[in-house]
N, CA, C and O atoms as a printed pandas DataFrame, in Angstrom:
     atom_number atom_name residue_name chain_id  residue_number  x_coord  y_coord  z_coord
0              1         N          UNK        A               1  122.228   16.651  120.670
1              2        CA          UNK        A               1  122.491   18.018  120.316
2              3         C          UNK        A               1  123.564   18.101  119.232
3              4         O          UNK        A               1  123.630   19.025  118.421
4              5         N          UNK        A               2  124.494   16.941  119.289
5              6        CA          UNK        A               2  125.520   17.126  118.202
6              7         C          UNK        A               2  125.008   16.785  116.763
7              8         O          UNK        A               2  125.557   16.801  115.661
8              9         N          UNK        A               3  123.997   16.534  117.107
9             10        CA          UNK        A               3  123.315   16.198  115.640
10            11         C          UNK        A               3  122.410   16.817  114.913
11            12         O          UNK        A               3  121.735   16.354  113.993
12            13         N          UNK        A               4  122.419   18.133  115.458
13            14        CA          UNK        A               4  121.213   18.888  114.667
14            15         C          UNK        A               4  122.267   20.246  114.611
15            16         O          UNK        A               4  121.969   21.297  114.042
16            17         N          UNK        A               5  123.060   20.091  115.049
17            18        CA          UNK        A               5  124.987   20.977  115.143
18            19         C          UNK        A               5  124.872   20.632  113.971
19            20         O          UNK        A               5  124.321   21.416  113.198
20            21         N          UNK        A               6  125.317   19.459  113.531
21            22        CA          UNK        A               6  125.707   18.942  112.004
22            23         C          UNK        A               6  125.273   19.244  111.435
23            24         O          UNK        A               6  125.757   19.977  110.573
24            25         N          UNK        A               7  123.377   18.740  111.505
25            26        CA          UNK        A               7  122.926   19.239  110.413
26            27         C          UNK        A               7  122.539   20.806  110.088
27            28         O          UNK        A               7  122.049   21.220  109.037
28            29         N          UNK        A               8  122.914   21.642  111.367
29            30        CA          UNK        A               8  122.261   22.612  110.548
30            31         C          UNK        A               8  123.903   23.573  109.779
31            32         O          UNK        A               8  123.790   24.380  108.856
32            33         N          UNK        A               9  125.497   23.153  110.544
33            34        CA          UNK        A               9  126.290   23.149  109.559
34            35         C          UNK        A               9  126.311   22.800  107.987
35            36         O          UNK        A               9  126.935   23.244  107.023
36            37         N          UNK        A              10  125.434   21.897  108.159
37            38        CA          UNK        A              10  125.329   21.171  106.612
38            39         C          UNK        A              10  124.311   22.117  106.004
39            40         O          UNK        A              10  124.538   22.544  104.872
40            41         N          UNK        A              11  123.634   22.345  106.398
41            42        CA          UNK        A              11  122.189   23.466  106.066
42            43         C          UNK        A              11  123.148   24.670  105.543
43            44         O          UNK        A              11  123.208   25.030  104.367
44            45         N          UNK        A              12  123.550   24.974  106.128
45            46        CA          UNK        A              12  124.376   26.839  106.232
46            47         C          UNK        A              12  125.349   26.653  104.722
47            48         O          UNK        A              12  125.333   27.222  103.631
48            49         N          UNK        A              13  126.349   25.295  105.466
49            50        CA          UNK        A              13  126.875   24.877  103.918
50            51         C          UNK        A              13  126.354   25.091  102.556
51            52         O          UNK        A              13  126.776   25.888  101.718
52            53         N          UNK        A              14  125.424   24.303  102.467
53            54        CA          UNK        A              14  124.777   24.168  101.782
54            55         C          UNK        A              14  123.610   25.336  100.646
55            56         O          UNK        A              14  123.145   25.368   99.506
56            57         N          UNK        A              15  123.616   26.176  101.993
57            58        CA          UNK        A              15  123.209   27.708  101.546
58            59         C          UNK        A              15  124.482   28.493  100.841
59            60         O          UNK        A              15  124.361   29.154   99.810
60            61         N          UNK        A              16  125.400   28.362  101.374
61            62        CA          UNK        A              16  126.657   29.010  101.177
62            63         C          UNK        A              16  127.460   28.485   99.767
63            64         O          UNK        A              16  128.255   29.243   99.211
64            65         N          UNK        A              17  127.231   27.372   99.337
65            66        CA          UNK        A              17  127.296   26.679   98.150
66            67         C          UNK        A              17  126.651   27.315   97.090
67            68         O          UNK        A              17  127.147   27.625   96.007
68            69         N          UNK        A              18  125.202   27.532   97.583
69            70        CA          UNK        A              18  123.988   27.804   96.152
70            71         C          UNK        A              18  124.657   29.359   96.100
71            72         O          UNK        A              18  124.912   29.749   94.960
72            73         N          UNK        A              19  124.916   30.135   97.021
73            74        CA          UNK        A              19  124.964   31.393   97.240
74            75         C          UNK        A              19  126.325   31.883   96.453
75            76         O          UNK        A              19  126.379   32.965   95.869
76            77         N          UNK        A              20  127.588   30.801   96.521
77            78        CA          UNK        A              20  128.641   31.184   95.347
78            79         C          UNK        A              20  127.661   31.092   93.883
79            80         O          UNK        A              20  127.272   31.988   93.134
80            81         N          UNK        A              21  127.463   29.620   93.849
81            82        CA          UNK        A              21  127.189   29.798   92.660
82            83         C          UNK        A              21  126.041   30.575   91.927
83            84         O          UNK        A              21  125.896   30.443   90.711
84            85         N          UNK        A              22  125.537   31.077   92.389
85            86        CA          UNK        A              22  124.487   32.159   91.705
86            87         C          UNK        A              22  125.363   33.364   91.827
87            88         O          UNK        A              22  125.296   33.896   90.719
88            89         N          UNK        A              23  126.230   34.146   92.670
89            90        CA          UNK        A              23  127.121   34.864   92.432
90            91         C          UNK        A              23  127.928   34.963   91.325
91            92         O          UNK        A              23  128.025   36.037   90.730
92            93         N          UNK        A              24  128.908   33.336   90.742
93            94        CA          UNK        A              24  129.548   33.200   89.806
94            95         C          UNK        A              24  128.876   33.211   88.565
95            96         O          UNK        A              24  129.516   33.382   87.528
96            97         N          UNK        A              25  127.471   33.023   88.561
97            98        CA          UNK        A              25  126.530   33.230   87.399
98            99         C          UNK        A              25  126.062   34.485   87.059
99           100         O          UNK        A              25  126.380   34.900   85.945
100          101         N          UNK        A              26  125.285   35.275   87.867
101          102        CA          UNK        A              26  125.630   36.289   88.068
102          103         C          UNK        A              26  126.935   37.537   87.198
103          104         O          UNK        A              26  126.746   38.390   86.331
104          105         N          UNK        A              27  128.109   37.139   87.877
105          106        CA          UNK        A              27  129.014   37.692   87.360
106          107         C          UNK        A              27  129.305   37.498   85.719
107          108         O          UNK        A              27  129.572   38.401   84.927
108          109         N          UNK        A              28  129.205   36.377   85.496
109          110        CA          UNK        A              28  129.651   35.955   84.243
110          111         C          UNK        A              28  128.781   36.443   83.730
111          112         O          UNK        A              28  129.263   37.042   82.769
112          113         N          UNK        A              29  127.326   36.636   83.761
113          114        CA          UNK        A              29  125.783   37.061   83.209
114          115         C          UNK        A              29  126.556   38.583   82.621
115          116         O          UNK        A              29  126.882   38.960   81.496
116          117         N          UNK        A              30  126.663   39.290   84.194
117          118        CA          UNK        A              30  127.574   39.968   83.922
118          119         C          UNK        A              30  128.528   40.698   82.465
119          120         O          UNK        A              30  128.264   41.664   81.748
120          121         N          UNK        A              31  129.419   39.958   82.466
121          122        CA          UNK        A              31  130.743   39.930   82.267
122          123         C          UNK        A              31  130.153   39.939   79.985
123          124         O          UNK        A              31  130.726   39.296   79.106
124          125         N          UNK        A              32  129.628   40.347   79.907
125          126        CA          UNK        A              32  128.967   39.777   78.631
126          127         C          UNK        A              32  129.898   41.068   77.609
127          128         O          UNK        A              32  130.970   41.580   77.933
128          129         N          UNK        A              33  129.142   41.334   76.414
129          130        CA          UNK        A              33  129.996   42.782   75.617
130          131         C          UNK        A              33  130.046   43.641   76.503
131          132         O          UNK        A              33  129.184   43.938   77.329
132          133         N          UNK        A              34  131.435   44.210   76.291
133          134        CA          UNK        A              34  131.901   45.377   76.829
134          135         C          UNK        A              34  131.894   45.794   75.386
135          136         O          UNK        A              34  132.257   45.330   74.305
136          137         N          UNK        A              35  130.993   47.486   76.112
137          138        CA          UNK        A              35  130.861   48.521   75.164
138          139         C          UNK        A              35  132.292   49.305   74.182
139          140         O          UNK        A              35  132.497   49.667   73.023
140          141         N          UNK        A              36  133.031   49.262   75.499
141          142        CA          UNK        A              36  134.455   49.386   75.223
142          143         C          UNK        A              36  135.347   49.131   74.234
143          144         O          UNK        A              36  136.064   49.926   73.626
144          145         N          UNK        A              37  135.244   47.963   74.124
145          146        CA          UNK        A              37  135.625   47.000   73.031
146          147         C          UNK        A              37  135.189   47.071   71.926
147          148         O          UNK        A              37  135.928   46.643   71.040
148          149         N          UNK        A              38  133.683   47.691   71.481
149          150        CA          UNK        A              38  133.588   48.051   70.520
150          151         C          UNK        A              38  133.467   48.856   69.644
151          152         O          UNK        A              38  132.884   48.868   68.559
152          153         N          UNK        A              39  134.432   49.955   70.532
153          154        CA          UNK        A              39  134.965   50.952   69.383
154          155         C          UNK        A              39  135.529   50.426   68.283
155          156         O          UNK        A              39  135.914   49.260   68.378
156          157         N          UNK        A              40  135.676   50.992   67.257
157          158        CA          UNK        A              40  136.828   50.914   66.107
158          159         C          UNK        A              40  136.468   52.107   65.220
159          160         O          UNK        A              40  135.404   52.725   65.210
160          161         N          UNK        A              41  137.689   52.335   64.390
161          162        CA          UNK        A              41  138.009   53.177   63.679
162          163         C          UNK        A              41  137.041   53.237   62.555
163          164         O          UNK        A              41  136.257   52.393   62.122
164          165         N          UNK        A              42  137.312   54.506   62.181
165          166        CA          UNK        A              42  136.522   55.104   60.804
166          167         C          UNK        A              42  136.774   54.563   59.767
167          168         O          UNK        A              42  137.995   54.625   59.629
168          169         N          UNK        A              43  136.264   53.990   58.831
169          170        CA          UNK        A              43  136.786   53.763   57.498
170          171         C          UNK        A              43  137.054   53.989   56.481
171          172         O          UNK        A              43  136.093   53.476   55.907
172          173         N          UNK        A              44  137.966   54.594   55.337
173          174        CA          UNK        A              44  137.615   54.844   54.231
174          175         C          UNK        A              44  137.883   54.097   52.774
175          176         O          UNK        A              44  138.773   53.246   52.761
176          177         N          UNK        A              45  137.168   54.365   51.560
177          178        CA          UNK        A              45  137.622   54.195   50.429
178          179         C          UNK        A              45  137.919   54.799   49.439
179          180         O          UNK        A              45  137.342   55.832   49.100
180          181         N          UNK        A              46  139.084   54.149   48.655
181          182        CA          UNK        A              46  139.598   55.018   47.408
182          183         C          UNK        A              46  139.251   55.180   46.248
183          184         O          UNK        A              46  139.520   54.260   45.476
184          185         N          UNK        A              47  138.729   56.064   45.853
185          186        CA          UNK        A              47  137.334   55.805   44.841
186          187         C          UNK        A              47  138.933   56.167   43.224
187          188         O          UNK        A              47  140.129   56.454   43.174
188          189         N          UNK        A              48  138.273   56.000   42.679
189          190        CA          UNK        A              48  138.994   56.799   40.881
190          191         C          UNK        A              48  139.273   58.155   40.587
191          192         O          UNK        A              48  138.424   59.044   40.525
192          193         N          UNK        A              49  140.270   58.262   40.440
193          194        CA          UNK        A              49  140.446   59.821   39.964
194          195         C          UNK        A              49  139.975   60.137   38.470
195          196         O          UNK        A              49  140.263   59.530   37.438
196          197         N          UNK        A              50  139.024   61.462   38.683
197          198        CA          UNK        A              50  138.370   62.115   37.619
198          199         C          UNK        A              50  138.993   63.586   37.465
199          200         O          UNK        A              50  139.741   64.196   38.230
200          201         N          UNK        A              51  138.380   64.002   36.092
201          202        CA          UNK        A              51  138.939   65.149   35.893
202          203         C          UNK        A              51  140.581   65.184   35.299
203          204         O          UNK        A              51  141.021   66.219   34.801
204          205         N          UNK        A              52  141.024   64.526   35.360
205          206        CA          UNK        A              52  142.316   64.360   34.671
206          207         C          UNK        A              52  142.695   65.343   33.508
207          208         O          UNK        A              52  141.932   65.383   32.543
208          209         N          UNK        A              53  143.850   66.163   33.520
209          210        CA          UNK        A              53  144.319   66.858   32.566
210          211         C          UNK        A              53  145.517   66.970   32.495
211          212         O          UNK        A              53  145.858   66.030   33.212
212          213         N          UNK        A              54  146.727   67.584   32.043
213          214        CA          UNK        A              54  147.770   67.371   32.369
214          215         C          UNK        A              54  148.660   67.889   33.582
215          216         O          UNK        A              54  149.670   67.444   34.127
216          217         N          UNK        A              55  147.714   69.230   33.815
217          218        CA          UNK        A              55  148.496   69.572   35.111
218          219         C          UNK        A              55  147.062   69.333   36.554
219          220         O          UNK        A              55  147.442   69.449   37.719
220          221         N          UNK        A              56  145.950   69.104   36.352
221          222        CA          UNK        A              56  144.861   68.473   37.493
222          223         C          UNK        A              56  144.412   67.364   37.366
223          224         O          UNK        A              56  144.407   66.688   36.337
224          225         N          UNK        A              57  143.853   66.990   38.767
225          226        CA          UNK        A              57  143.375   65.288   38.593
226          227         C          UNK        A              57  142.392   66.165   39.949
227          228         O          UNK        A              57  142.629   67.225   40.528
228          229         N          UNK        A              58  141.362   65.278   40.080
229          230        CA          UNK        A              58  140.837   65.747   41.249
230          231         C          UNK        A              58  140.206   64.087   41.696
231          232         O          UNK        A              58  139.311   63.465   41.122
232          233         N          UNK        A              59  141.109   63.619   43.037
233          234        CA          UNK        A              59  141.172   62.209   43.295
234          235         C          UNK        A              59  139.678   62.302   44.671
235          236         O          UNK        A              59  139.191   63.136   45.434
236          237         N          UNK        A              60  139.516   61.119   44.352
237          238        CA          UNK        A              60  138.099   60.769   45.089
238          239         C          UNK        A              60  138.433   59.551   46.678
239          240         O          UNK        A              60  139.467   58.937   46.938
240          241         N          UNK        A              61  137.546   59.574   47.200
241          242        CA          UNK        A              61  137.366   58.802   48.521
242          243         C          UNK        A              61  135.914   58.795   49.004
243          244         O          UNK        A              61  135.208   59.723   48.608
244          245         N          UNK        A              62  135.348   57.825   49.848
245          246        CA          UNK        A              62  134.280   57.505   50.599
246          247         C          UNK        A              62  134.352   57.241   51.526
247          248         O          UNK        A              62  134.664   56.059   51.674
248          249         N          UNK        A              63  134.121   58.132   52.924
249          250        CA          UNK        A              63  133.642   56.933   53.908
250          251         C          UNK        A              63  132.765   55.846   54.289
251          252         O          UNK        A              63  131.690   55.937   54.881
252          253         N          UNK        A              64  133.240   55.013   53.960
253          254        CA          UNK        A              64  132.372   53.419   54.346
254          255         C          UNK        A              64  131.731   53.373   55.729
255          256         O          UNK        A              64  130.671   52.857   56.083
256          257         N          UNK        A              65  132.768   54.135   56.508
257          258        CA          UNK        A              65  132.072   53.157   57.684
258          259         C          UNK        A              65  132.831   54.610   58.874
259          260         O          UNK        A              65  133.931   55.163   58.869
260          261         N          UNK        A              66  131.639   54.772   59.726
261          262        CA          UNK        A              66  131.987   56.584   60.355
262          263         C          UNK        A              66  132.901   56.263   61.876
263          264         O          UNK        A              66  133.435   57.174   62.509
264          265         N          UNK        A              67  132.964   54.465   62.391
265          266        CA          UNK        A              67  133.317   54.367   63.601
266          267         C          UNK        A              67  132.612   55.115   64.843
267          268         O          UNK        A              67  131.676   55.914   64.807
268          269         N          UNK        A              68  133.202   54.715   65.753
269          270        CA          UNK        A              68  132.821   55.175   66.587
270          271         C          UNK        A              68  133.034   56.421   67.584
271          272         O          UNK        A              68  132.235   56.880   68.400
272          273         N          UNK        A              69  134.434   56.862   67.259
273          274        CA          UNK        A              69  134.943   58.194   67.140
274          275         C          UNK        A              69  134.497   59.398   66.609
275          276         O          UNK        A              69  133.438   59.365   65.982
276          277         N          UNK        A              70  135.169   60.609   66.747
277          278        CA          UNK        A              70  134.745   61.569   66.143
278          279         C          UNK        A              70  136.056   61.969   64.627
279          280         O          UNK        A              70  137.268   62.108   64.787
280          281         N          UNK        A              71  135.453   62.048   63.551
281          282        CA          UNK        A              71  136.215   62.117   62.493
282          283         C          UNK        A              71  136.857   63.687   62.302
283          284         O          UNK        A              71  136.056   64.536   61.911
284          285         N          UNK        A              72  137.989   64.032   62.508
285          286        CA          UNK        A              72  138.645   65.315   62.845
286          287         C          UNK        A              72  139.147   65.880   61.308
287          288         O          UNK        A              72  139.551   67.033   61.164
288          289         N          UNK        A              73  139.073   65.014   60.314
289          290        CA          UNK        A              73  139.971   64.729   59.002
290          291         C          UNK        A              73  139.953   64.277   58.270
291          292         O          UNK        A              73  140.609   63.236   58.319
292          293         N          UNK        A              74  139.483   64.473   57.401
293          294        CA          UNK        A              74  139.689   63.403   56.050
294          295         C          UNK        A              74  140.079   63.877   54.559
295          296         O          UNK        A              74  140.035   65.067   54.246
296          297         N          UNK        A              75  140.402   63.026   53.807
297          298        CA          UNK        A              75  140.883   63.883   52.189
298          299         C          UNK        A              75  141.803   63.047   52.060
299          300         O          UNK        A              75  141.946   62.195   52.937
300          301         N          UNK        A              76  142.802   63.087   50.743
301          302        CA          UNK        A              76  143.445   62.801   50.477
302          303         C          UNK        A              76  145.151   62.811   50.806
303          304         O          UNK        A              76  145.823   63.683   51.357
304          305         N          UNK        A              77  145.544   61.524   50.257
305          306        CA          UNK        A              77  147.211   61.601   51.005
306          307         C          UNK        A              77  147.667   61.519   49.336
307          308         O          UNK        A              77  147.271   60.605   48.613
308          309         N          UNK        A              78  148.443   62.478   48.918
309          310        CA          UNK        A              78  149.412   62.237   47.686
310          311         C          UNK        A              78  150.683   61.763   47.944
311          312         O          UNK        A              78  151.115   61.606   49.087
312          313         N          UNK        A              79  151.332   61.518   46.888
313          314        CA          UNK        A              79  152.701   60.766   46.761
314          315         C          UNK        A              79  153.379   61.394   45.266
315          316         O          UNK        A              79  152.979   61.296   44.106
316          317         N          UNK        A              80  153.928   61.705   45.537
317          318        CA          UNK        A              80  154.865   62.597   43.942
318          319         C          UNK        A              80  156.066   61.919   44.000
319          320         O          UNK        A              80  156.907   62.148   43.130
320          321         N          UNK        A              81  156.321   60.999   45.017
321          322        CA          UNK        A              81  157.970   60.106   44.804
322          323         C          UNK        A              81  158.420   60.249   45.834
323          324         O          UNK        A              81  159.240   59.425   46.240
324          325         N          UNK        A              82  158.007   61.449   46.697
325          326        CA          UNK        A              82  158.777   61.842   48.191
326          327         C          UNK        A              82  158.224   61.150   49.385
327          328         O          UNK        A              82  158.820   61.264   50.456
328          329         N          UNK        A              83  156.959   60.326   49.283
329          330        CA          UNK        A              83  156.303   59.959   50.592
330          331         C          UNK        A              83  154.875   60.575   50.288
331          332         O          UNK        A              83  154.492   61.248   49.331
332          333         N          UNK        A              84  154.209   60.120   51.424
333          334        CA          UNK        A              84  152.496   60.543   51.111
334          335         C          UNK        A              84  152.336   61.910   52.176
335          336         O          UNK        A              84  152.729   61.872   53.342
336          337         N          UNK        A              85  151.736   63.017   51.597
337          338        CA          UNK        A              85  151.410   63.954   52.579
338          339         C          UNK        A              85  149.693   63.895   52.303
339          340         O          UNK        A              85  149.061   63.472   51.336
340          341         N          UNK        A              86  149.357   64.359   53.275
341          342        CA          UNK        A              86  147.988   64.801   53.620
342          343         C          UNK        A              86  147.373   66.311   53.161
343          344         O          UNK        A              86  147.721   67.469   53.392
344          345         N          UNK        A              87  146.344   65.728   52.437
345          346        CA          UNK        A              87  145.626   66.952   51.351
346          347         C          UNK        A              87  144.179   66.721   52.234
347          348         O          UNK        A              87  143.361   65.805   52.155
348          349         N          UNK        A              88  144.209   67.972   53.133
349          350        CA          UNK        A              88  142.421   67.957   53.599
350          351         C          UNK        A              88  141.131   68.001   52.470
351          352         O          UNK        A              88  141.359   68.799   51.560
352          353         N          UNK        A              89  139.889   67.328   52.370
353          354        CA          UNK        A              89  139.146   67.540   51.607
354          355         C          UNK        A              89  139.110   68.688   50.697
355          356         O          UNK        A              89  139.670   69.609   51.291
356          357         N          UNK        A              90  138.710   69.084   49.510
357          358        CA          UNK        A              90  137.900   70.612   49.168
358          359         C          UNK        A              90  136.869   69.876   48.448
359          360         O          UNK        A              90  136.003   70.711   48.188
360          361         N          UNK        A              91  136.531   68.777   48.008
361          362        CA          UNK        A              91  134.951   68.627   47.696
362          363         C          UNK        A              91  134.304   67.461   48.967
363          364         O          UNK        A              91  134.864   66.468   49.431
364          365         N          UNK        A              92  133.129   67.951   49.238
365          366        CA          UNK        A              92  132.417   66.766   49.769
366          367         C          UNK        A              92  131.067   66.969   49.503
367          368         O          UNK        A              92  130.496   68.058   49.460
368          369         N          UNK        A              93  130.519   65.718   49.302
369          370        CA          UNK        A              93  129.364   65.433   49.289
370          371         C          UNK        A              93  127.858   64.008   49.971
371          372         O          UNK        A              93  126.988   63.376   49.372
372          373         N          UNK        A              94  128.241   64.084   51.295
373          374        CA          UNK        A              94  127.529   62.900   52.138
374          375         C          UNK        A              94  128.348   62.449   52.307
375          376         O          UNK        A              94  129.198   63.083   52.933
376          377         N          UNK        A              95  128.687   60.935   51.834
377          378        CA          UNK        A              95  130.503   60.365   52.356
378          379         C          UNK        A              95  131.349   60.417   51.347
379          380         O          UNK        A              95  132.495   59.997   51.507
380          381         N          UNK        A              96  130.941   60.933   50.151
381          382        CA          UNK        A              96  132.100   60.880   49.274
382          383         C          UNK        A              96  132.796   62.705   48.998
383          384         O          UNK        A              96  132.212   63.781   48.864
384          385         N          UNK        A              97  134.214   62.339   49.009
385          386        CA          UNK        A              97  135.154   63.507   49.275
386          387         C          UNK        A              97  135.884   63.655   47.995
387          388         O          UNK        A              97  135.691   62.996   46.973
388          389         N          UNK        A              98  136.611   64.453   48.148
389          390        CA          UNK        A              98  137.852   64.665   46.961
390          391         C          UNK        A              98  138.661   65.817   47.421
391          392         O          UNK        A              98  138.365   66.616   48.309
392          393         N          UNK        A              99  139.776   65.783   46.651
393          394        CA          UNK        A              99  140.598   66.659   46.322
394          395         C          UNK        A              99  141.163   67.158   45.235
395          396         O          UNK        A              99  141.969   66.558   44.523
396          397         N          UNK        A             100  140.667   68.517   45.043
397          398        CA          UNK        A             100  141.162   68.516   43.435
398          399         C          UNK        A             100  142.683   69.187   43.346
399          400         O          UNK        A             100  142.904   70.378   43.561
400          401         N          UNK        A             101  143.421   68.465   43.085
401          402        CA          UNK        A             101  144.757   68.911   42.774
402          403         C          UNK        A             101  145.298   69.778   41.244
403          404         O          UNK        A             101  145.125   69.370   40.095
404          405         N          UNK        A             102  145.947   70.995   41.649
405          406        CA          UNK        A             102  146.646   71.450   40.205
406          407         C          UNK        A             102  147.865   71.480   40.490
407          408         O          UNK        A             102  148.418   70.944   41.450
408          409         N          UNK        A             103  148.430   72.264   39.459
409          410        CA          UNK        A             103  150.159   72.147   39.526
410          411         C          UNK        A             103  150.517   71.001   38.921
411          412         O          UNK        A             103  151.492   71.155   38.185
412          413         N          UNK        A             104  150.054   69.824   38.963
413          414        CA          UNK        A             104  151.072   68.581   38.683
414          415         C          UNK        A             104  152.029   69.182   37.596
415          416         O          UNK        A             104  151.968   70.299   37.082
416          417         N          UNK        A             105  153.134   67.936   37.318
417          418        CA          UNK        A             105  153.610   67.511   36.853
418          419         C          UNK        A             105  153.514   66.784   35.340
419          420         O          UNK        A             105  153.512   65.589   35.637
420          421         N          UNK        A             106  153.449   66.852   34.177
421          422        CA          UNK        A             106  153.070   66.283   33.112
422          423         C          UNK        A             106  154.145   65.160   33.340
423          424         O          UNK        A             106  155.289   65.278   33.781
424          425         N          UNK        A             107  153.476   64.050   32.925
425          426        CA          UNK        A             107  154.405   62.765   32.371
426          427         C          UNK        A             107  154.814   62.011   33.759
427          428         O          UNK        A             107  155.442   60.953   33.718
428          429         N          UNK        A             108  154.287   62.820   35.403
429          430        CA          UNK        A             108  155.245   62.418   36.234
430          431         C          UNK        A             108  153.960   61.245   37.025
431          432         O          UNK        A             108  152.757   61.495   37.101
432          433         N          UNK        A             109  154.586   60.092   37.491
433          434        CA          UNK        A             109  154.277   59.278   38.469
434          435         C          UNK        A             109  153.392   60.052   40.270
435          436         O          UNK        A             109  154.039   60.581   41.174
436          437         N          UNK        A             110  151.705   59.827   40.256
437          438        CA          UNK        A             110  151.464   59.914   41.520
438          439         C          UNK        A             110  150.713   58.839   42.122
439          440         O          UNK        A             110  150.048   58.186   41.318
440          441         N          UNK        A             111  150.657   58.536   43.173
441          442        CA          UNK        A             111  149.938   57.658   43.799
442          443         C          UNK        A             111  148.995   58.709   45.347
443          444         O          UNK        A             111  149.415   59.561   46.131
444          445         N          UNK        A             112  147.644   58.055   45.155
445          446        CA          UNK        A             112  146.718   58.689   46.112
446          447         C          UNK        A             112  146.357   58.186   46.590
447          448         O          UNK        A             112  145.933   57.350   45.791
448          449         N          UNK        A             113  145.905   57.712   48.059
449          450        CA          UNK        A             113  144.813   57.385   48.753
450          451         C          UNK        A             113  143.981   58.029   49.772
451          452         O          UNK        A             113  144.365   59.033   50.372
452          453         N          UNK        A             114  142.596   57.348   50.024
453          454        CA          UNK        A             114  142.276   58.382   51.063
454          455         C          UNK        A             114  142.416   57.953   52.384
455          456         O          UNK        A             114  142.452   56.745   52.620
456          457         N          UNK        A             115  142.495   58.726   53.217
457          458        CA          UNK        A             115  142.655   58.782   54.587
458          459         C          UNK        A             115  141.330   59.100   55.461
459          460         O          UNK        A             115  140.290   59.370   54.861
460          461         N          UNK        A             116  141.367   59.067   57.037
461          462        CA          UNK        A             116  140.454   59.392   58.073
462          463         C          UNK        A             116  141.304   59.524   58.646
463          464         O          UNK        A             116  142.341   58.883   58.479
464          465         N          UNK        A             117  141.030   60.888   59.980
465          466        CA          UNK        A             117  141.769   60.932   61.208
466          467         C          UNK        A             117  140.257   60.927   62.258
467          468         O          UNK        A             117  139.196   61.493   61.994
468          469         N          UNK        A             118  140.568   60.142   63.419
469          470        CA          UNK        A             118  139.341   59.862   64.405
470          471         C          UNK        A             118  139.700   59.985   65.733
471          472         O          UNK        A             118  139.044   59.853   66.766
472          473         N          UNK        A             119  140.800   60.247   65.536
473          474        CA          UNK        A             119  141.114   60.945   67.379
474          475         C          UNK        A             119  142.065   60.272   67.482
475          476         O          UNK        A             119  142.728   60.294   68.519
């Protein structure tokens, strides 16, 4: 009798063995892309400023790439020497945007780029 004790311990074992490891396979099968992870952000680019005169420029941007977010914002960031502020679009057309700026400055230094806000 102690011997069919054993073996059927060894049996049960033995079930209990295959039974992790198809669990741990399983899991890992599992465990594959998380959707999560592949969010990322919106993208944009800084296209050439057109229109140039002495007191307008009307500066350009594209979105490349829309992410996976929702895009709340986009247009231009100027720089007149003080830091960059945020200029919401006034042209768009599919992904390419602009902002046409007046007022400038004759003779004076600006720097533009474009921006996305995505939550």
């Amino acid at each position: 009798m102690e011997l069919f004790d054993n073996n059927l311990t060894y049996n049960k074992m033995r079930h209990f063995r295959k039974s992790i490891f198809l669990l741990s396979v399983i899991i890992l099968l599992s465990c594959g892309d998380d959707p999560v992870s592949k969010n990322h952000s919106a993208q944009v680019e800084t296209l050439e400023v057109e229109q140039i005169s002495d007191i307008t420029a009307v500066c350009k941007g594209k979105i490349t790439d829309k992410g996976t977010g929702t895009i709340s914002q986009y247009g231009i960031e100027l720089d007149d020497g003080n830091g960059y502020e945020k200029h919401p679009r006034t042209i768009s057309s599919g992904d390419h945007f602009g902002v046409e700026f007046v007022g400038l400055i004759p003779d004076k230094t600006y720097r533009y780029r474009a921006y996305v806000d995505d939550g």
